[in-house]
N, C-alpha and C positions, 0 to 999 in steps of 0.2 A: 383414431384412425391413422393408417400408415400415409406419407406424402413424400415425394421425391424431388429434388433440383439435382441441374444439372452445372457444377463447378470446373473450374477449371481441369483440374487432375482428374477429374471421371463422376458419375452418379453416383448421389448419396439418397439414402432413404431416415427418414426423420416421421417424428409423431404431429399429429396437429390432436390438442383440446380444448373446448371452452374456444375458438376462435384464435388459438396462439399458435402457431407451429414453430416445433423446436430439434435440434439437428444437434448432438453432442460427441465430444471425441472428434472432432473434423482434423485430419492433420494438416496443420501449414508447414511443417518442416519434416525432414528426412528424420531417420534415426539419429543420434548424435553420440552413438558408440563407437568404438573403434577408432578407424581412423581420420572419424569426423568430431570424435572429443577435442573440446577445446576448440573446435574450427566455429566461424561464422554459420551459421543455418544455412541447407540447404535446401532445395524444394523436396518436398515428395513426392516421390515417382509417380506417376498415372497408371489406375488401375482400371482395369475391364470391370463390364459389371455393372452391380449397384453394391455398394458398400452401406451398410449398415451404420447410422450415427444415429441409435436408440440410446446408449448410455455411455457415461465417463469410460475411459480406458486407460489411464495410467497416471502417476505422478512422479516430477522430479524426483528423485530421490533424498531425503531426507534429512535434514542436521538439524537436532532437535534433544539438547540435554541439559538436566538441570533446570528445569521447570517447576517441579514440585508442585502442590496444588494446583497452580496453574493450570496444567496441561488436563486436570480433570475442570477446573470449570470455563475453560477459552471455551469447551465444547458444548458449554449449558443452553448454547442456541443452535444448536446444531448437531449431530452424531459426526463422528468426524471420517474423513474419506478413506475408504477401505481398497480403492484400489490396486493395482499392484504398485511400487516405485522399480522404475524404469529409467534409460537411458532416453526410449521413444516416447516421448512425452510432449514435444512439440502439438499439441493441440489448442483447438477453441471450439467455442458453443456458441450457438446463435438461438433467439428467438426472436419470431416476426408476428403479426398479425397480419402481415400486406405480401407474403411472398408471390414477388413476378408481377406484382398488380400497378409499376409504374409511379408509385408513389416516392416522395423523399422525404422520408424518414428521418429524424437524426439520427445519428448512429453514436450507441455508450457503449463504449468498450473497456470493463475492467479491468484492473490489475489487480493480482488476490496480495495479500498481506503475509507477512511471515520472515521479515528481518533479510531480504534476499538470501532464506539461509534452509527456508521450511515453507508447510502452506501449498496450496492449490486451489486452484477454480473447481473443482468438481463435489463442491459439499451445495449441501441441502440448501440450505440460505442466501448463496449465491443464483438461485433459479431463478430465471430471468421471466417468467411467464408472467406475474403481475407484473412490473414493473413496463414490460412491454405493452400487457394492456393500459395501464393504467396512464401512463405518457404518450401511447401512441408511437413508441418508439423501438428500434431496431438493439436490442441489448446482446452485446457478446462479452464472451468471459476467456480471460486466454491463462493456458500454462506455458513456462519456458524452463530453461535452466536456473539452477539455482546453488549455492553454495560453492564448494568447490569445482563441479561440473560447469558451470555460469562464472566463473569470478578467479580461477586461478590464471596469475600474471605471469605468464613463461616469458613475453617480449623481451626480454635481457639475457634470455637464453637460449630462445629458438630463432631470433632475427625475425626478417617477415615471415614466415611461415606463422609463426604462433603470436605476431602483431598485434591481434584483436582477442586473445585470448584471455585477459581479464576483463572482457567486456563479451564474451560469448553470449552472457545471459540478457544484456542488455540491447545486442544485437536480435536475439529471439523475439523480444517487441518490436521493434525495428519489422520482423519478418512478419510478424501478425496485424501488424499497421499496414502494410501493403497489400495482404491478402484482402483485410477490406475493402480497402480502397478498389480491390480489384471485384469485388463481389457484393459491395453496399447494394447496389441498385436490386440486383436477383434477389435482395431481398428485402426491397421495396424500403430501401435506405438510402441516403445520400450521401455520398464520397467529396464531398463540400463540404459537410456539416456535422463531422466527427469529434465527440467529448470524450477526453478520457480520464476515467476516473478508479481510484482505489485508496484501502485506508492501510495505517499504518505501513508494512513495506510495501504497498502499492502505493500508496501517498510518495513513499521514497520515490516509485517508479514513475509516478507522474514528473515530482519533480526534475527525476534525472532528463527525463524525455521534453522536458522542457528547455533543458541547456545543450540541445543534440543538436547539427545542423541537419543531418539525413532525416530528421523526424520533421523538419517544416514542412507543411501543405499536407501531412497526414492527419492533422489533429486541427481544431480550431477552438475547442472550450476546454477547461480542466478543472478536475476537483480534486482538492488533498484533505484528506480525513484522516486526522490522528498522524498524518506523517512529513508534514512537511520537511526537504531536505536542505541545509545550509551548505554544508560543505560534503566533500564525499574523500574516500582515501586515495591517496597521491603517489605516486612511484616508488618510490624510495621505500614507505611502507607495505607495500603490496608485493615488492622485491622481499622484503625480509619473510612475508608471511610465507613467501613459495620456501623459500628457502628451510623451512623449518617444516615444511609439508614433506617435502625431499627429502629430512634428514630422516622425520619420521618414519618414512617409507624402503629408507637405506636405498635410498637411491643417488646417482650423481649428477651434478648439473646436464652433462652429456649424455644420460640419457631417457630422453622426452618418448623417445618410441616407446621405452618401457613402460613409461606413463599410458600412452595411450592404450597399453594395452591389458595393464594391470584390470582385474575383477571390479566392479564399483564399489561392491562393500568393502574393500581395502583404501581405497584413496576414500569413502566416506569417513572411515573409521581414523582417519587420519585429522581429520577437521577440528575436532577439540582439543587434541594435546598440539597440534599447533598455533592454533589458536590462543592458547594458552602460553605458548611459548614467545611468542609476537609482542604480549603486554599492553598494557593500557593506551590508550591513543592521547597524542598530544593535543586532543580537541574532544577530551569523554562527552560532552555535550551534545556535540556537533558531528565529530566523526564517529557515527555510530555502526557501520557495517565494517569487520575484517574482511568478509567476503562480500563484497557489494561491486557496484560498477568504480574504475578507477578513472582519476584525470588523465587522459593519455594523450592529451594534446590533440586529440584527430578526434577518434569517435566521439569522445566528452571532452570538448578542448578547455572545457572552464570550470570551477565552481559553480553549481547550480544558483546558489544566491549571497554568496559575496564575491568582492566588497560591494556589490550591487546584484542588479536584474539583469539576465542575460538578455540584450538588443532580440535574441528571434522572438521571442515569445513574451515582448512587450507589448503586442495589440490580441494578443491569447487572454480572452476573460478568465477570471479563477474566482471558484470557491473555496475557501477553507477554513479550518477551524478543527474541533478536539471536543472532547468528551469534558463534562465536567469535573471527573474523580479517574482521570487515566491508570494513575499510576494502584490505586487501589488493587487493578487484576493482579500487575506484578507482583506486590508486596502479602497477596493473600497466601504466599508461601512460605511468609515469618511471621511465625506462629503467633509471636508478644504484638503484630500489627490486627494479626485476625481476630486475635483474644479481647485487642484494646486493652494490655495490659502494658504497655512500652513505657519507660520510665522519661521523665525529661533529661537523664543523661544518657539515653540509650537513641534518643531521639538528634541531640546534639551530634554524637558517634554518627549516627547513617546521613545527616545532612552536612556533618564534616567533607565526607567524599564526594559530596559535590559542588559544596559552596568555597571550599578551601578557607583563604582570608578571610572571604565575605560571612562566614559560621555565624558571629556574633549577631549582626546583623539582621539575618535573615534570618536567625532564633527570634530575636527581636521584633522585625515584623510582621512578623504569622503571629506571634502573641496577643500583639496591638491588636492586628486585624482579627480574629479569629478568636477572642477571647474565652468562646463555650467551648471551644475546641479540644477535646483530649487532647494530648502526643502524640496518639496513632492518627489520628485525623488530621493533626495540624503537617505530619510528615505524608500523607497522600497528598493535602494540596501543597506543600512544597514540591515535592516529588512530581506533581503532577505542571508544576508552572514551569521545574525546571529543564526536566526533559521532554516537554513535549510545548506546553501552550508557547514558551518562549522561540519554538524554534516556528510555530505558526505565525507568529508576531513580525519576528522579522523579516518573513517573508512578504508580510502585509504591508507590511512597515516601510520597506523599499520599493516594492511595487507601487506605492501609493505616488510616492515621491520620483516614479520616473515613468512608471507602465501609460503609454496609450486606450488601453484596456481597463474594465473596472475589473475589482477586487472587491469582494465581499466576504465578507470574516463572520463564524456562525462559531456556538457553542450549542452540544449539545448536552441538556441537563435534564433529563427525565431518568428517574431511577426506578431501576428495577425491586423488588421486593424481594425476589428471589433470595437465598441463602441469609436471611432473615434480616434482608437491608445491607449488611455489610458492605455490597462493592459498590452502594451507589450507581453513578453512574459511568461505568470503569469503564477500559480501555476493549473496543469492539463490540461495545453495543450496540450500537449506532447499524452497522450492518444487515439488518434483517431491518430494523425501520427503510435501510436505502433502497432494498428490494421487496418489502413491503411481503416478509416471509415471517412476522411476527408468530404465527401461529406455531413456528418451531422455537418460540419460549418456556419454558418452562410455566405450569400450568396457571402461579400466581400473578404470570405477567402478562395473559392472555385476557385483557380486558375493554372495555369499551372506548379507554383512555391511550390504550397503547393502539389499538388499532386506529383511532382516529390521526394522533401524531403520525403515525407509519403514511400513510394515503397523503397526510399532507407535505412530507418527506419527502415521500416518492415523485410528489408531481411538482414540488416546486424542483427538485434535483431536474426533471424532465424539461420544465416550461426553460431552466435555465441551458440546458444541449439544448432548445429549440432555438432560442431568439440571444443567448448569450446576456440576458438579464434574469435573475429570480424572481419575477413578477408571480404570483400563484392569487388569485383570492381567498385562499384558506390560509395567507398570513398577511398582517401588514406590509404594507412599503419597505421594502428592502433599500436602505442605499449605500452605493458603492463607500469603501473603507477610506476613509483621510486621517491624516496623523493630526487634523483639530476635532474630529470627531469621536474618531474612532468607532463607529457606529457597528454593534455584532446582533444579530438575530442567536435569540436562545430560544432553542427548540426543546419546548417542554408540552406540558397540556394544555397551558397558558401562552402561546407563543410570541415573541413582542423583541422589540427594539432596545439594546440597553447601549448607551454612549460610556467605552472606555470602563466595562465591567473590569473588577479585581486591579482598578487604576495604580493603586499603590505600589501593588506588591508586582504588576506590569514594569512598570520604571525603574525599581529595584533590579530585575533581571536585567533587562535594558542596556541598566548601566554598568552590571556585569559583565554581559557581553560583548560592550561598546567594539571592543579587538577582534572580532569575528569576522 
């Protein structure tokens, strides 16, 4: 059945079923074409009427190359979103079970994943209707800018005008954090009691919006899945990436109008071979987005998490944690990893480029540890400790050590069957357990076991936006993270307590990253 509220900018008409009502496409921001590329968000103008928020309407525009495999099974939980890619893309989606009814809700407000580069809220597995029911809670999902439309740094060439303009895309949350705040209640959520959460580049985004001063009093819980951020890119490299967009473009520092007003699929088309041209970062690890938000001193005046915790979001509870077998989805697009044919000197080669000095070592390591381990397996969990659990760790790791706020650290280890076992349990699985949309797995994963883990996913993610502790009865005692404990929940079928899991080979990173 059709239902209606009444928002700020004009009426919108949305569905209610099963007791959920849901409203998608809602714009919080203007177009951001023309001569609003690159500017801060603006509002959307107020329309007469009732506008229609029956279905998704558009997504960032896209940068998305060189995936290979990949890009066919990222999608194996999900069909992927067909909408059109747009400039007007500033939207969110809401679902309530309590709309208007006075209640306070907490309110979980995603961020979709995709490298600040690709990605959108408006796929199947992000639907917020269980999850809604199932916590009792007010769930929205938001799009913003992204890649170079979100993240090119003119401030060295346009002066204030174009000031904010490597952080367009991180102001976009910024602008969907307020629209809540301005509307939690109409729909029987509470503007006090806001979580935000998302994996991989939404983990980014969590993190970023945690080092923001404009984001305090908009948020008060957070969850990073698969993404936590250490460091993010600094001036100086964010200066060169522009620069090499422009050469691409045959364009000249002076002139930015041009820019704004070039076609999108030209300055899209422009992203890779600059990107390319930029090179490695002096932090592969850690500085993982060329187009991501930048330190500009004002909007992100800090490193997200070094050499510490940023002071706002030291009494901010967090979740976080990573997949057990992350890097698996990456690497299912080399063929000798998918085959499980990789030799031990081909294994050596690919953990060269990340461990540098440390090579021997951390060959060494994983051997000890991991001794049934093939090469292809022993280079996922390397792979998987070095870019991703490590950068969860440290985040754990010094929040422990200053936050007023608990931190609680989870892995998640339930593998799929899917693709006959191979990815384990790879990077974005986890996903459709957070929103309890299991049923879009492929049909081996669709069992008594996955659906029972998902329900309990969902409600302890909820119980913890409620009260700001993971309390659930359908898992043990959660306790907050200490660097004597180290105490992680692993979410499997079996769910349980493990103190300082993969200790070893924890300390080995550790101590490689001590300089971070």
């Amino acid at each position: 059945m059709y239902i209606e509220a009444e928002i700020n900018a004009g009426r919108i008409r949305g569905t209610r079923e099963n007791g959920v009502a849901a409203f998608k496409g809602i714009p919080y921001g203007a177009d951001t074409s023309g001569e609003n590329r690159f500017m801060p968000p603006r509002k959307p103008a107020p329309w007469s009427g009732t506008r229609d928020a029956l279905a998704y309407v558009a997504q960032s525009p896209q940068s998305r190359v060189g995936f290979g495999r990949r890009n066919e099974l990222e999608h194996f939980a999900s069909p992927p979103d067909t909408t059109p890619e747009s400039e007007d893309c500033l939207t969110l989606s809401v679902w309530t079970s309590g709309l208007g009814d006075g209640a306070k809700r907490p309110v979980m407000v995603w961020l979709h994943g995709g490298a600040f580069s690709f990605g959108s809220a408006n796929s199947a597995r992000l639907d917020g209707t269980n999850l809604a029911r199932r916590g009792d809670v007010v769930v929205v999902t938001v799009n913003q800018r992204l890649n170079v439309f979100g993240h090119l740094d003119l401030s060295a060439l346009g002066g204030a005008e174009f000031a904010e303009s490597g952080n367009a895309g991180t102001l976009d949350m910024i602008a969907a954090l307020e629209w809540v705040s301005d509307h939690a209640e109409l729909f029987g959520g509470d503007p006090g009691n806001v979580t935000i959460f998302g994996e991989s580049g939404g983990g980014g985004k969590v993190s970023t919006l945690m080092a923001m001063p404009m984001a305090r009093g908009l948020f008060h819980r957070a969850i990073v899945q698969s993404g936590a951020v250490i460091r993010l890119r600094e001036r100086e490299r964010a200066a060169k990436l522009t620069d090499a967009v422009l050469n691409e473009l045959g364009l000249g520092r002076a002139q930015l109008g041009d820019l704004q007003r070039l076609p999108w699929e030209r300055l899209l088309a422009a992203v890779e071979p600059a990107t390319k041209a930029l090179g490695p970062s002096p932090w592969p690890l850690f500085d993982r987005y060329p187009f991501g938000p930048v330190v500009d001193g004002t909007t992100v005046p800090r490193q997200p998490f070094t050499p510490d915790t940023p002071d706002i979001s030291d009494d901010i509870p967090l979740l976080v944690g990573d997949t057990k077998d992350e890097a698996s989805l990456f690497l299912s697009q080399d063929d000798k990893v998918w085959e499980g044919t990789l030799t031990e000197a081909e294994l050596r080669d690919r953990v060269a480029a990340v461990a540098g000095a440390h090579t021997d070592r951390v060959i060494e390591t994983y051997r000890r540890v991991y001794p049934r381990m093939s090469p292809a397996e022993r280079l996922i969990a390397t792979l998987t400790d070095s870019n991703f659990r490590i950068r969860s760790l440290l985040m754990a790791e010094r929040r422990a050590r200053k936050s007023r706020a608990g931190t609680f650290m989870y892995s998640f280890a339930w593998e799929t069957p899917a693709f006959g076992g191979r990815l384990k349990s790879p990077h974005a699985i986890d996903v459709p357990f957070t929103f309890e949309t299991v049923h879009l797995l492929a049909p081996s994963d669709r069992n008594e076991q996955a659906l029972a883990l998902s329900a309990k996913m969902a409600g302890t993610w909820a119980a913890f936006a409620r009260a700001g502790k993971p309390d659930h009865p359908a898992i043990p005692h959660w306790p907050a993270y200490t660097t004597e404990r180290r105490a992680t929940l692993i979410l499997d079928d079996d769910c349980r307590i493990e103190n300082d899991p993969g200790g070893e080979t924890r300390a080995l990173w550790q101590e490689i990253a001590q300089n971070v």
